[in-house]
N, C-alpha and C positions, 0 to 999 in steps of 0.2 A: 049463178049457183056456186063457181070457184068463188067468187066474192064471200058470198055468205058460207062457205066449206071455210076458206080461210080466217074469217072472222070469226066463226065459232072455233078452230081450232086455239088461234091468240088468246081466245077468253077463257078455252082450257088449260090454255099454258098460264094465264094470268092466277087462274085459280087453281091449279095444282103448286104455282110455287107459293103460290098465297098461304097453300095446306101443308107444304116443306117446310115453307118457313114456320108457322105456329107449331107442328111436330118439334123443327130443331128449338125453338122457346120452350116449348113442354120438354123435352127433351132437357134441354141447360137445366130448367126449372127442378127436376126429378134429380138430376146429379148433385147440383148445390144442397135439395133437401139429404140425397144419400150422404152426402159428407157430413152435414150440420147431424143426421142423426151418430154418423160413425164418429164423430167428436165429441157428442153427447154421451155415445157411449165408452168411449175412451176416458172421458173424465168422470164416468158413474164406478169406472174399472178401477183407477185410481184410488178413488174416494175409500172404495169399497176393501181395496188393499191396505189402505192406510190408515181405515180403520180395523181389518184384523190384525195389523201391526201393532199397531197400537195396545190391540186387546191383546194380542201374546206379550207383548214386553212388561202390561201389568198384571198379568199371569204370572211371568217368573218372578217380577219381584213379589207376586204374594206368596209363590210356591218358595222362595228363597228364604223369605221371614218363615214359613212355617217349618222347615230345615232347620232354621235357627234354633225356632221354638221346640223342635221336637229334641235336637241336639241339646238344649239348656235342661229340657224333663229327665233327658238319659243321666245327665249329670248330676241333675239335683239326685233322682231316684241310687242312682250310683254312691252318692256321698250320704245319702237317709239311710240305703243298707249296713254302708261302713259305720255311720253314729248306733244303728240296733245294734249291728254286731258286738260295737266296742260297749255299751248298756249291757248286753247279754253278759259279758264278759266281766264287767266289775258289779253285776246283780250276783252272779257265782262268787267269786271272791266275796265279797259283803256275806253271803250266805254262808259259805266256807267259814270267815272272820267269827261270825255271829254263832255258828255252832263250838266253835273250838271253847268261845268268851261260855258258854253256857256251859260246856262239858268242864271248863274250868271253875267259874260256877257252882258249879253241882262238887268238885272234889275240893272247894273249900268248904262249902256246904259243909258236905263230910267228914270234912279235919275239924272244923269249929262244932260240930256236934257231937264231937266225940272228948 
C-alpha cells in the first residue's frame, strides 16, 4: 500500500510539474504575444502621429498661402479704390473743363450773333 501511496504520489508530482511547466510555456507564450501586440501598437501610435503631423504642417502651408492670397485681394481692392477715387476725380474736372468750354461757347455764341 506505501508502495503504491508513493507511486501514485511521484506520478502526481510527475504530472503537476508537467502542468507548471506548460502553464509557465503558456505563460512566456501570453507575455511574448502582450509585447508583439504593445509594439504593434506603439508603431500604429506612431504612424498615426506622423500622419496628423504631417496633415498639420500641410494645413499651414495651405492656410499660409491663403494669408497670402487674402493679403494680395486687400491690396489689389485697396489700389482699385485709390484708381475709382483718382477717375472720380478727373471725371469732375473733365466735367468742370467741359462746362466752363460751353458756357464759353455759348458767350461767343453771343458776341458773334450780335
Amino acid at each position: 500500500q506505501l508502495h503504491l501511496t508513493t507511486s501514485e504520489k511521484n506520478e502526481l508530482a510527475r504530472s503537476l510539474e508537467k502542468v507548471q511547466n506548460q502553464l509557465q510555456e503558456k505563460e512566456s507564450e501570453i507575455k511574448r504575444e502582450i509585447s508583439e501586440y504593445k509594439d504593434r501598437l506603439l508603431q500604429a501610435e506612431k504612424q498615426h502621429q506622423d500622419a496628423l503631423t504631417e496633415a498639420n504642417r500641410k494645413n499651414e502651408v495651405k492656410i499660409e498661402a491663403c494669408h497670402e492670397k487674402i493679403s494680395s485681394l486687400e491690396h489689389f481692392i485697396s489700389s482699385q479704390r485709390l484708381e475709382i477715387e483718382h477717375l472720380k476725380s478727373n471725371k469732375e474736372q473733365l466735367n468742370n473743363s467741359l462746362k466752363e468750354a460751353n458756357q464759353a461757347l455759348q458767350e461767343l455764341s453771343k458776341t458773334k450773333v450780335r
